[in-house]
C-alpha positions in Angstrom: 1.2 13.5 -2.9 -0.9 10.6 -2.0 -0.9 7.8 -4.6 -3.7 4.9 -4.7 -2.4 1.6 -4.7 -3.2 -2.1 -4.3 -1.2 -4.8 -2.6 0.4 -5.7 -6.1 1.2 -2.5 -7.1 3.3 -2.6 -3.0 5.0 -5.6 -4.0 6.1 -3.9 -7.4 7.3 -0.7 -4.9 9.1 -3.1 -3.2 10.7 -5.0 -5.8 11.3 -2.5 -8.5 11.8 0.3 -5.6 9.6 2.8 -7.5 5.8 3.3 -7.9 3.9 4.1 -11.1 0.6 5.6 -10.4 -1.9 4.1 -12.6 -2.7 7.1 -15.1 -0.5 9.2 -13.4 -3.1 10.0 -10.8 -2.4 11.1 -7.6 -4.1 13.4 -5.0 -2.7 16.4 -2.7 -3.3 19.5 -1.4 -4.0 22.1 -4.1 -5.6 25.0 -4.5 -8.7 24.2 -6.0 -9.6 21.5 -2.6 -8.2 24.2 -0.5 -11.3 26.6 -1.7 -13.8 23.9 -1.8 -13.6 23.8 2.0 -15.0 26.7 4.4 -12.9 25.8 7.0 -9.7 23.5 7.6 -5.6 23.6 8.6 -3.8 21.8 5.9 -3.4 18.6 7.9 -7.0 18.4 7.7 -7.2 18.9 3.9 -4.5 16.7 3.9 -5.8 14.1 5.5 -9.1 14.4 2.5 -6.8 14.4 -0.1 -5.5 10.8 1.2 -9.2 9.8 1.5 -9.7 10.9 -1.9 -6.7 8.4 -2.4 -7.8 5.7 -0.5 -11.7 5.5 -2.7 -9.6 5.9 -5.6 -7.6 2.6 -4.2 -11.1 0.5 -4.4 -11.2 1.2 -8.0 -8.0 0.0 -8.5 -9.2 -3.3 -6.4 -11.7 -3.4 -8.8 -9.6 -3.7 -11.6 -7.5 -6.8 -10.2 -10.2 -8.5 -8.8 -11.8 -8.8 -12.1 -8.8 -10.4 -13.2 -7.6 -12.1 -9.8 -10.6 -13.1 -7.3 -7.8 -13.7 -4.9 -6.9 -10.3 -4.7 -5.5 -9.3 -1.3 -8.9 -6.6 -1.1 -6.5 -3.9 1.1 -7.0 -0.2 0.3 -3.2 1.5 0.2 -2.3 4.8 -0.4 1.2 5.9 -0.7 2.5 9.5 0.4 5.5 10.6 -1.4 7.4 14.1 -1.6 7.0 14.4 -5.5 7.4 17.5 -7.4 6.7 18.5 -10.7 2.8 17.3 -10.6 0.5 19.0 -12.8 -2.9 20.0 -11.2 -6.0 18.8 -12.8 -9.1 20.5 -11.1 -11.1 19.3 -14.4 -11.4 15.9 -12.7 -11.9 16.7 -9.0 -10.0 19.5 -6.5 -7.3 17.9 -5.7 -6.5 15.3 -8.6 -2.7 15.9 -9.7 -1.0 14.4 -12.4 2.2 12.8 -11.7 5.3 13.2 -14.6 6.3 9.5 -14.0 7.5 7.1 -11.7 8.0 7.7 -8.1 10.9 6.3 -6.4 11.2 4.7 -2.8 13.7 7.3 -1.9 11.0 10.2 -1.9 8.0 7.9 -0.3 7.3 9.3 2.8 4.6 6.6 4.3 3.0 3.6 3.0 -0.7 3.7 4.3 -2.5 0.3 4.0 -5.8 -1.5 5.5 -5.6 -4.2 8.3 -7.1 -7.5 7.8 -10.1 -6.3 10.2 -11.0 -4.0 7.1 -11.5 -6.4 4.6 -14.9 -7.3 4.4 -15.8 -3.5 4.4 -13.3 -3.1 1.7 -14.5 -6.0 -0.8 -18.3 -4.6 -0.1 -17.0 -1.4 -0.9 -14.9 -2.0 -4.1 -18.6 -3.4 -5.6 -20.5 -0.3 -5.2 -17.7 2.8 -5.3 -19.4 3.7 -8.7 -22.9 3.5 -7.4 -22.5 5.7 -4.4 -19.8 8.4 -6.1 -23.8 7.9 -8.8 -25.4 9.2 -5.0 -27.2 5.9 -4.5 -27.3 6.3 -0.7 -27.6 2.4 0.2 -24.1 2.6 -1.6 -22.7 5.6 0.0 -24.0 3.6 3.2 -21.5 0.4 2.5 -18.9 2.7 1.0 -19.1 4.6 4.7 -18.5 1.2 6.4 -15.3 0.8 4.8 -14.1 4.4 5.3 -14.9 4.3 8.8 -11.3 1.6 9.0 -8.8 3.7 9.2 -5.6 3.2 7.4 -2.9 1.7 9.2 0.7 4.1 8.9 3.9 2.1 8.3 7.4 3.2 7.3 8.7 3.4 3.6 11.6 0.8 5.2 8.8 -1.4 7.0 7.1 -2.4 3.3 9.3 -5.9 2.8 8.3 -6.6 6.4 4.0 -5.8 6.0 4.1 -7.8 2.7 5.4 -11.0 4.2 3.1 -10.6 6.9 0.3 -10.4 3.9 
């Protein structure tokens, strides 16, 4: 499973040492985004469901900006080995629903942007709706920041990246 995150919802990980997706959302590989593509291994499909993650990540840095302009703008994406998820091809191939809280124990990877992203990130968090709309100026700046990839740290390195923050 690959759950969006932010920064804060890290620091909660870290602290609390589980993660509650926001809705319960969370993205993997599931049936319905293994038949939307003509071609692909899993690791490929894999690797969309975690994009599919990380733009769902800008809406969450949407969210807390609006309440925090000083916002660490980092997309983050969490894979975890989670069973039990629910699929829910009604809101995109390979949206799951997650039954609750997942513990650090099962996280397999935190996944988070370097600083060098950042700009691309807090252009991109203005104008996900717009381009996901097909406004292609959008789609253009929204590009920019997935063209950063994310950076792959350890489930034991996460006290260690969020001092560094």
């Amino acid at each position: 499973m690959y759950i969006p995150a932010t920064v804060a919802m890290l620091r909660g990980l870290s602290s609390d040492g589980e993660l509650t997706a926001i809705g319960g959302t969370a993205f993997a590989l599931t049936p319905a985004l293994r038949e939307s593509y003509a071609s692909g291994g899993d690791e490929e499909l894999e690797y969309a469901a975690m994009l599919d993650a990380a733009r769902a990540s800008l809406r969450l840095l949407h969210a807390e900006l609006e309440a925090d302009p000083d916002t660490i703008v980092r997309r983050a994406v969490v894979s975890a080995d989670v069973d039990g998820a629910a699929l829910r091809p009604d809101l995109d191939y390979a949206v799951v629903k997650l039954a609750g809280p997942v513990p650090l124990k099962v996280v397999a990877a935190i996944h988070l942007d370097t600083a060098e992203a950042q700009d691309a990130v807090r252009a991109a968090v203005a104008v996900v709706d717009a381009a996901d709309l097909g406004d292609p100026d959008a789609e253009f700046t929204l590009g920019d920041a997935e063209d950063h990839e994310l950076a792959w740290y350890a489930p034991q390195e996460l006290p260690f990246v969020l001092e560094l923050l």
